[in-house]
N, CA, C and O atoms as CSV, one atom per row, in Angstrom:
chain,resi,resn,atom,element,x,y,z
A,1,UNK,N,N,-82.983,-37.534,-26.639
A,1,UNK,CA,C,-83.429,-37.167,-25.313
A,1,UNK,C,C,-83.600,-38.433,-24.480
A,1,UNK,O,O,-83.719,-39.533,-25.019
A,2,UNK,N,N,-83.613,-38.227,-22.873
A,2,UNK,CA,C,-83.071,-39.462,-22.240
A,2,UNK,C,C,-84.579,-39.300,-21.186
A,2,UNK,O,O,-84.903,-38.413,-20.396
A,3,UNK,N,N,-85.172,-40.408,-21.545
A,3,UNK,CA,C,-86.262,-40.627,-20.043
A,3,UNK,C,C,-86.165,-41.707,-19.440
A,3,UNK,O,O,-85.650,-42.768,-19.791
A,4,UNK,N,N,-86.928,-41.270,-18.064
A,4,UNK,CA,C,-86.829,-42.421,-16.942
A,4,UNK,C,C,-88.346,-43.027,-17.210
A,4,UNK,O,O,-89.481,-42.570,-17.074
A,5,UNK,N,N,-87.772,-44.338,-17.680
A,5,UNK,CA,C,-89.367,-44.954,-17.612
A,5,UNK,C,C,-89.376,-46.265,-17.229
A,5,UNK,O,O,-88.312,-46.868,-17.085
A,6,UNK,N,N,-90.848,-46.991,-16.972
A,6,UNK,CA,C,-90.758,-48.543,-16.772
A,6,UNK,C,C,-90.401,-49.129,-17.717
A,6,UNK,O,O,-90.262,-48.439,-18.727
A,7,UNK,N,N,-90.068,-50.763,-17.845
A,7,UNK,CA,C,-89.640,-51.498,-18.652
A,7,UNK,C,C,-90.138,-52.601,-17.842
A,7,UNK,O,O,-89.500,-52.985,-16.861
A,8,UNK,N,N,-91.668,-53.342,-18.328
A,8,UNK,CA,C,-91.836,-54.567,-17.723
A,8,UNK,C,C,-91.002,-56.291,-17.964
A,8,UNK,O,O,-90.460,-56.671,-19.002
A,9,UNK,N,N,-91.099,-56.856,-17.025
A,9,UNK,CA,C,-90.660,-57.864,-16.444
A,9,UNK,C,C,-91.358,-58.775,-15.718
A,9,UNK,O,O,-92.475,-58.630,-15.220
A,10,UNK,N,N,-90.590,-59.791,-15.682
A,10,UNK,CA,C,-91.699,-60.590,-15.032
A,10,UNK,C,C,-92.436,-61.919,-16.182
A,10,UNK,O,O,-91.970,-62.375,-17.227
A,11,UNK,N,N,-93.495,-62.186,-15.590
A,11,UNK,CA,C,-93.995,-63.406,-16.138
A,11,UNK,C,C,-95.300,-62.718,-16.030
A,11,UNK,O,O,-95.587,-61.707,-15.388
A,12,UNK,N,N,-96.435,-63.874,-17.202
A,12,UNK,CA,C,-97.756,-63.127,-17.253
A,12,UNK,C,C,-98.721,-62.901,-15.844
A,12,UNK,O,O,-98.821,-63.772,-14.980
A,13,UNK,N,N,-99.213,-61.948,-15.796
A,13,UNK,CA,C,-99.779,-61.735,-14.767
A,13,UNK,C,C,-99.346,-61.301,-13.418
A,13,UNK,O,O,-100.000,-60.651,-12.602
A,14,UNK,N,N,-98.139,-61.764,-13.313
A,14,UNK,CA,C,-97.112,-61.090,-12.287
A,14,UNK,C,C,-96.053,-60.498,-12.589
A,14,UNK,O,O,-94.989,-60.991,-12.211
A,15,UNK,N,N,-96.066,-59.007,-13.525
A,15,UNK,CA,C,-95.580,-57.783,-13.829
A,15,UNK,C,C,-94.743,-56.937,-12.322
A,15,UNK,O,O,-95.078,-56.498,-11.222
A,16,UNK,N,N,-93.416,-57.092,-13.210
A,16,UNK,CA,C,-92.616,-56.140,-12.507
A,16,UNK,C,C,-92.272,-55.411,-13.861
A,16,UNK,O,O,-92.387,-55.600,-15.072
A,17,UNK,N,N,-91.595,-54.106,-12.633
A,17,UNK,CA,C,-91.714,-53.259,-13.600
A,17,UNK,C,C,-89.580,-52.675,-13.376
A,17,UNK,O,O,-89.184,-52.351,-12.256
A,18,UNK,N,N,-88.936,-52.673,-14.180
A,18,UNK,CA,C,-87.892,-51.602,-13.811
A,18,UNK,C,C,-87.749,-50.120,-14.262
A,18,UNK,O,O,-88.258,-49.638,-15.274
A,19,UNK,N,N,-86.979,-49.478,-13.355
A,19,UNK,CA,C,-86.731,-47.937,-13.938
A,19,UNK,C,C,-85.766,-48.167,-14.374
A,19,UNK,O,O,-84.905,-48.953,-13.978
A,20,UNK,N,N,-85.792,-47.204,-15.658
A,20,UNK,CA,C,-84.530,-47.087,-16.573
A,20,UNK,C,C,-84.464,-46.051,-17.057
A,20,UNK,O,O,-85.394,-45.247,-17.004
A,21,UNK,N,N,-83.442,-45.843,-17.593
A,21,UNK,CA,C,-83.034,-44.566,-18.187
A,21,UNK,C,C,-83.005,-45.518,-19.654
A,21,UNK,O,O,-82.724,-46.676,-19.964
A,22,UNK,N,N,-83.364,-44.570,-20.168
A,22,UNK,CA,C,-83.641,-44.733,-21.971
A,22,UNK,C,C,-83.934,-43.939,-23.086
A,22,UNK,O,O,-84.835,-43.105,-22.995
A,23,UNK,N,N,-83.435,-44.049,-23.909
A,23,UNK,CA,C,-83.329,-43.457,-24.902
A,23,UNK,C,C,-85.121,-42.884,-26.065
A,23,UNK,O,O,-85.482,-43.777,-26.831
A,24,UNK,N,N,-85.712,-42.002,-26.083
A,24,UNK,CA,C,-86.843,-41.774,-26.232
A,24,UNK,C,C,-87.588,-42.512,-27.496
A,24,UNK,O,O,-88.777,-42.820,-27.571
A,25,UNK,N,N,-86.533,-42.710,-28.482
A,25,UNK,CA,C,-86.770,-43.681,-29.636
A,25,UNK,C,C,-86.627,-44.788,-29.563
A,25,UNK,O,O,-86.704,-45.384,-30.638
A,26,UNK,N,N,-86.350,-45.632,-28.300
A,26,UNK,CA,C,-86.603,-47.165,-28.589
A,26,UNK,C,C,-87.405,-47.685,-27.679
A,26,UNK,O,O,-87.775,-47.227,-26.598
A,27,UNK,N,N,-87.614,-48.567,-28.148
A,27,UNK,CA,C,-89.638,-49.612,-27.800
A,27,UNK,C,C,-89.363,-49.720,-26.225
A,27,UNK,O,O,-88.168,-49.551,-25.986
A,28,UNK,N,N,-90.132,-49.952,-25.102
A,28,UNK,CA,C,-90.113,-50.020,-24.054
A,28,UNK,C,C,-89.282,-51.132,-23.345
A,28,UNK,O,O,-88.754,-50.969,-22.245
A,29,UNK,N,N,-89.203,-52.528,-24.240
A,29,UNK,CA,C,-88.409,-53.377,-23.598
A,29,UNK,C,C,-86.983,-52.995,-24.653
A,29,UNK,O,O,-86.594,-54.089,-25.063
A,30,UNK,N,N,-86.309,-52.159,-25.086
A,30,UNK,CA,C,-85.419,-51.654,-25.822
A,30,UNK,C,C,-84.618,-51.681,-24.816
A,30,UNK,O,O,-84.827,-52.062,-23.664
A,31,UNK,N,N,-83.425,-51.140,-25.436
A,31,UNK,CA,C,-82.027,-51.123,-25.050
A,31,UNK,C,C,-82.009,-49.874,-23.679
A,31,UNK,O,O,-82.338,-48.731,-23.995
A,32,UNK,N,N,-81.772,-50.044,-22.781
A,32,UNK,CA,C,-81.400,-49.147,-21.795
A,32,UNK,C,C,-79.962,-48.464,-21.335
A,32,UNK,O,O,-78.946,-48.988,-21.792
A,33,UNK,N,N,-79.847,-47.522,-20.611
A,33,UNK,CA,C,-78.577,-46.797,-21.079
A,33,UNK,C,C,-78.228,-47.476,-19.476
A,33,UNK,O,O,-77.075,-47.873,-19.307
A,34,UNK,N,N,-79.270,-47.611,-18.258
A,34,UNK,CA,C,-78.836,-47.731,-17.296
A,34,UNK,C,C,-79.966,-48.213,-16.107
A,34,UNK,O,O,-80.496,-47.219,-15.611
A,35,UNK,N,N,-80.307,-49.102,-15.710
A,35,UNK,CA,C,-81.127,-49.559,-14.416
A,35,UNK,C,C,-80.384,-48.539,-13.174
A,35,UNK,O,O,-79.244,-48.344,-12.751
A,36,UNK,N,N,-82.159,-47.897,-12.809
A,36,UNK,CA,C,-81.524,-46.884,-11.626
A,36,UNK,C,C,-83.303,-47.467,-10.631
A,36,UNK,O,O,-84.036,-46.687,-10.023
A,37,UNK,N,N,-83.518,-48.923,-10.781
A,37,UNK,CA,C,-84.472,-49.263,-10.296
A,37,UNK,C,C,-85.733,-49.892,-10.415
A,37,UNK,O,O,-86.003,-50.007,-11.611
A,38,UNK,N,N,-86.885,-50.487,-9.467
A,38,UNK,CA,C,-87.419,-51.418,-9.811
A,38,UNK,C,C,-88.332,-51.249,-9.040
A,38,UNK,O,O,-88.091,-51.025,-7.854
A,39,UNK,N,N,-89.901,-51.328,-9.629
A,39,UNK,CA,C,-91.235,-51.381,-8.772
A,39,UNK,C,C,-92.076,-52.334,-8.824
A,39,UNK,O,O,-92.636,-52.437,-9.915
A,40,UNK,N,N,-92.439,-53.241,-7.854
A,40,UNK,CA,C,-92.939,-54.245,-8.161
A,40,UNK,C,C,-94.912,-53.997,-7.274
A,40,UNK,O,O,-95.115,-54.012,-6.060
A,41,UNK,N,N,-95.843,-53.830,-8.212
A,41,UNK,CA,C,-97.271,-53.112,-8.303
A,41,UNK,C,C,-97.729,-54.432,-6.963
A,41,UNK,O,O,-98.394,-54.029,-6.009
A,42,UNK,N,N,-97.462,-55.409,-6.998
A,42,UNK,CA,C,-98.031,-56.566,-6.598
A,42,UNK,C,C,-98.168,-56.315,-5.047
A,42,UNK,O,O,-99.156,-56.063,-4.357
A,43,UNK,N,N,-96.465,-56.512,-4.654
A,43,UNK,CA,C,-96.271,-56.422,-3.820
A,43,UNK,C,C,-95.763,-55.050,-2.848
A,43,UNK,O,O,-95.341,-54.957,-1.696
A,44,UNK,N,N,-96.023,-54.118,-3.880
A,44,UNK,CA,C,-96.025,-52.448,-3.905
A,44,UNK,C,C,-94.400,-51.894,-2.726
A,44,UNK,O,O,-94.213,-51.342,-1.642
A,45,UNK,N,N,-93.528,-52.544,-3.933
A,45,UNK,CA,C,-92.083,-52.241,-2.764
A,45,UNK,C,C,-91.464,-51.287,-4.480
A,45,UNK,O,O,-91.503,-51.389,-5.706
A,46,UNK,N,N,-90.988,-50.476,-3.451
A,46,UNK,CA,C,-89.879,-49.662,-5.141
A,46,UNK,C,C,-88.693,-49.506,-4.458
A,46,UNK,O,O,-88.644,-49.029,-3.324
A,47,UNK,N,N,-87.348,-50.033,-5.337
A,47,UNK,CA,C,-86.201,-49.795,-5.193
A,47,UNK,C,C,-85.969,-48.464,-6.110
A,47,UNK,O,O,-86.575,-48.228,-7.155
A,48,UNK,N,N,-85.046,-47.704,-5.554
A,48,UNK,CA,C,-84.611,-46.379,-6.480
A,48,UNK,C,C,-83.073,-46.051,-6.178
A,48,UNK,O,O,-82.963,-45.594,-5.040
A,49,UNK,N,N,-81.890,-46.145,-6.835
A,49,UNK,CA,C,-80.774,-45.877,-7.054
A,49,UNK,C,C,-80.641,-44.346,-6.997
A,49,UNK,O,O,-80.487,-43.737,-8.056
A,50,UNK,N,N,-80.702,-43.535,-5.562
A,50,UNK,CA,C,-80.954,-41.964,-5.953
A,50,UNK,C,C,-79.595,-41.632,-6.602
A,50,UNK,O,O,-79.855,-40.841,-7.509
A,51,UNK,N,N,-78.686,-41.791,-6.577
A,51,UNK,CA,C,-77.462,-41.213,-6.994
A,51,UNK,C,C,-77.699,-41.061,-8.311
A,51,UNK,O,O,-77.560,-39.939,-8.798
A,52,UNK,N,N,-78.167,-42.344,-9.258
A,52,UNK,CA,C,-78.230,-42.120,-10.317
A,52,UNK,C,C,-79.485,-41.634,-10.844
A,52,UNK,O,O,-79.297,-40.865,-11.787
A,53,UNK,N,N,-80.728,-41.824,-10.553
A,53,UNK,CA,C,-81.841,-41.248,-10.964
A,53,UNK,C,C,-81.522,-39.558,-10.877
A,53,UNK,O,O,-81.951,-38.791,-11.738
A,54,UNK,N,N,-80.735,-39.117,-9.751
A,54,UNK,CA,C,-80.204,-37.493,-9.726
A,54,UNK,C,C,-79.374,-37.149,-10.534
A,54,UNK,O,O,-79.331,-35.985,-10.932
A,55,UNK,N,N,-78.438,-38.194,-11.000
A,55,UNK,CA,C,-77.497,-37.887,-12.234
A,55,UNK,C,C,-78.043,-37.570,-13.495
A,55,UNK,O,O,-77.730,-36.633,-14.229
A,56,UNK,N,N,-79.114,-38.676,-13.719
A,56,UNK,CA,C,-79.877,-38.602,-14.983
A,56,UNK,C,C,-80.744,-37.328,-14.906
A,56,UNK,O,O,-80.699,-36.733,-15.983
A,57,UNK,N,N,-81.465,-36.755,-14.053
A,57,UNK,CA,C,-82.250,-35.527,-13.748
A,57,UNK,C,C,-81.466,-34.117,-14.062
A,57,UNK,O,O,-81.709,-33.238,-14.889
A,58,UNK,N,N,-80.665,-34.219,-13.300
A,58,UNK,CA,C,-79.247,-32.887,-13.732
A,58,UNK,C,C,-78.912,-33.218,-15.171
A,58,UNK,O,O,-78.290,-32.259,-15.629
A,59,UNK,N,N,-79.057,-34.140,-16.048
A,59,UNK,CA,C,-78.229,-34.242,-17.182
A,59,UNK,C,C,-79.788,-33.842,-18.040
A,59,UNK,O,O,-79.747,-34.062,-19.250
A,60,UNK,N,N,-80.621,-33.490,-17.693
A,60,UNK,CA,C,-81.848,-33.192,-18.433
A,60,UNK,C,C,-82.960,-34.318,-18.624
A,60,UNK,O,O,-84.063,-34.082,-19.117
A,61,UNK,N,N,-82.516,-35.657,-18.145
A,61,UNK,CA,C,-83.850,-36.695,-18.422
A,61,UNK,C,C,-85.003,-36.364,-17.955
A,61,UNK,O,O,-84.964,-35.581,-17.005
A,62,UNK,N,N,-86.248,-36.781,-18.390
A,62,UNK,CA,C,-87.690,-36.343,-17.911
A,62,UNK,C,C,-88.084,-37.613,-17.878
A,62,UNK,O,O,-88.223,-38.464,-18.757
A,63,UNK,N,N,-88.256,-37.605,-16.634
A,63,UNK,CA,C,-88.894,-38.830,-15.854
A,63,UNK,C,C,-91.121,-38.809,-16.550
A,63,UNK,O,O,-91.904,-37.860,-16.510
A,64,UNK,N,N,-91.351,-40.185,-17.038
A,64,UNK,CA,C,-92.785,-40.214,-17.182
A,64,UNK,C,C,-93.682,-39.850,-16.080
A,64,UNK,O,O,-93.212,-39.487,-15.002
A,65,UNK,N,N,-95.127,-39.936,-16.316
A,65,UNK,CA,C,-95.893,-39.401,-15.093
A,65,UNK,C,C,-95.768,-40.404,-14.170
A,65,UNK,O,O,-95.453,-40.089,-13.022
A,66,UNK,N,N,-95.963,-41.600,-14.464
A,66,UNK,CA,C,-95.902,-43.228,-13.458
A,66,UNK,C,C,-94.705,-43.010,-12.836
A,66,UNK,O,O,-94.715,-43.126,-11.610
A,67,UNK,N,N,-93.746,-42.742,-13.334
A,67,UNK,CA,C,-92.068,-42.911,-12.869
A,67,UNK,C,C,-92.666,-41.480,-11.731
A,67,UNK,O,O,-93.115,-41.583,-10.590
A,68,UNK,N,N,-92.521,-40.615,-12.304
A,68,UNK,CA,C,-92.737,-39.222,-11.596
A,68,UNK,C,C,-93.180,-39.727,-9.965
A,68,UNK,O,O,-92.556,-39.592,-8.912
A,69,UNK,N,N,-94.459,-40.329,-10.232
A,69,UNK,CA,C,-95.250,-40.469,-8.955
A,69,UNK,C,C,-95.093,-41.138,-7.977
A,69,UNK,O,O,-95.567,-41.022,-6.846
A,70,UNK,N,N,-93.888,-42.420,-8.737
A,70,UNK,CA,C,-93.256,-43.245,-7.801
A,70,UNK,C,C,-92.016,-42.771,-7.072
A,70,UNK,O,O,-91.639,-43.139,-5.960
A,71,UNK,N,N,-91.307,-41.681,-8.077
A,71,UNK,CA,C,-90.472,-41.312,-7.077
A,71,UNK,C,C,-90.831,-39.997,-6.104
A,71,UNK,O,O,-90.100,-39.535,-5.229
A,72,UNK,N,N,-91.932,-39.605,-6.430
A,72,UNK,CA,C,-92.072,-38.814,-5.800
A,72,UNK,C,C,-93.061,-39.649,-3.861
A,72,UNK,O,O,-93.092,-39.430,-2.650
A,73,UNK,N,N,-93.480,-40.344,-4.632
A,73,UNK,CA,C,-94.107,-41.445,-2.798
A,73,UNK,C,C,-92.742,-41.900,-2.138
A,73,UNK,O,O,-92.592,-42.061,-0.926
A,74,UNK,N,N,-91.753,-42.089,-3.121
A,74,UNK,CA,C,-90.459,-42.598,-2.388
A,74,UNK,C,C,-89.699,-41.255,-1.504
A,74,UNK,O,O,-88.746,-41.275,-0.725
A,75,UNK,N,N,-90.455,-40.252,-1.932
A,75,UNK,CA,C,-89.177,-39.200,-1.222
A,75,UNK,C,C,-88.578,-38.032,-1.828
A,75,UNK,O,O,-88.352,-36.905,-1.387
A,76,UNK,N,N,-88.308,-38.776,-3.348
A,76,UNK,CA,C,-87.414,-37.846,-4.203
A,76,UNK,C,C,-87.286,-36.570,-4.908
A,76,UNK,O,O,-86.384,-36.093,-5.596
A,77,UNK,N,N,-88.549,-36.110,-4.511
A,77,UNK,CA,C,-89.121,-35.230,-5.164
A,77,UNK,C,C,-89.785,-34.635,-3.723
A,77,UNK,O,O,-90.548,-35.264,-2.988
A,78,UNK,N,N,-89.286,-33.239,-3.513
A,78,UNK,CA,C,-90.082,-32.521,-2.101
A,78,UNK,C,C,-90.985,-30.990,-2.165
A,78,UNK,O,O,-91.515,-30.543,-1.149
């Protein structure tokens, strides 16, 4: 099964975060199937790739609650 979740980045204390599509069995900084985006808490800007975050959604991925909420302040969700 395929979810959209963060994958931090960054250096200590100044955490970015990307969206990814990933595979439900591997560790959070694990292998990703695909970057469909990037939220950075600090400076509170989110990039979101809708084409593909909608691809991954139609193909059955379940976006986490954090992911959920960010795309849903972005728009993506009405």
């Amino acid at each position: 099964m395929v979810k959209l979740r963060l994958k931090r980045c960054g250096r200590k204390q100044r955490a970015i975060y990307r969206i990814v599509a990933i595979d439900i069995r591997s560790r959070r900084e694990g292998r990703d199937i695909k970057k469909v985006g990037f939220y950075d808490p600090i400076k509170n800007k989110t990039y979101s790739n809708v084409h593909a975050i909608l691809y991954f959604l139609k193909k059955g991925a379940q976006p986490t609650g954090t992911v959920h909420d960010i795309l849903r302040k972005a728009g993506l969700f009405k």
